[in-house]
C-alpha positions, 0 to 999 in steps of 0.5 A, a space after each residue: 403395051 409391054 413385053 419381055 425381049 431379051 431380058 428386058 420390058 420393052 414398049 411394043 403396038 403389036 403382039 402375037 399369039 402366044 407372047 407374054 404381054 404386059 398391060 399397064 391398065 386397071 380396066 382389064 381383067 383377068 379372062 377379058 378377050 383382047 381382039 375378037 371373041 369369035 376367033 377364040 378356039 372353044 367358047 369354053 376356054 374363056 367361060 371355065 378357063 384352065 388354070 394357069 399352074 397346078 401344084 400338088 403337095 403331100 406328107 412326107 410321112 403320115 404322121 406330118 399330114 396333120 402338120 401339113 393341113 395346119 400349115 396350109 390352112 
């Protein structure tokens, strides 16, 4: 297990809440729970989880919204 110190990626057997934590592994996937599912604080989290960045995108210009949906699809 890895995680980011002071601008480095640095070996570590202990992680805390909240730390970004690198697992160099393929048998874990994205929403697995590390430790124990019943200390999560809603259930929901790990069945519908928010995501982690949202974006949101417009034309400058009415005219440009037909480029834009082009470019994006």
């Amino acid at each position: 297990m890895r995680i980011p110190s002071k601008g480095e990626i640095v070996r570590t057997d202990t992680a805390y809440p909240g730390e970004i934590v690198i697992l160099p592994s393929d048998s874990v996937r994205l929403n697995d729970v590390l430790g124990d599912p019943t200390r999560l604080p809603r259930k929901r989290w790990r069945e519908d989880p928010l995501p982690m960045l949202r974006t949101s995108i417009a034309p400058k210009t009415a005219a440009q919204r037909e480029r834009l949906l082009d470019a994006l699809t």
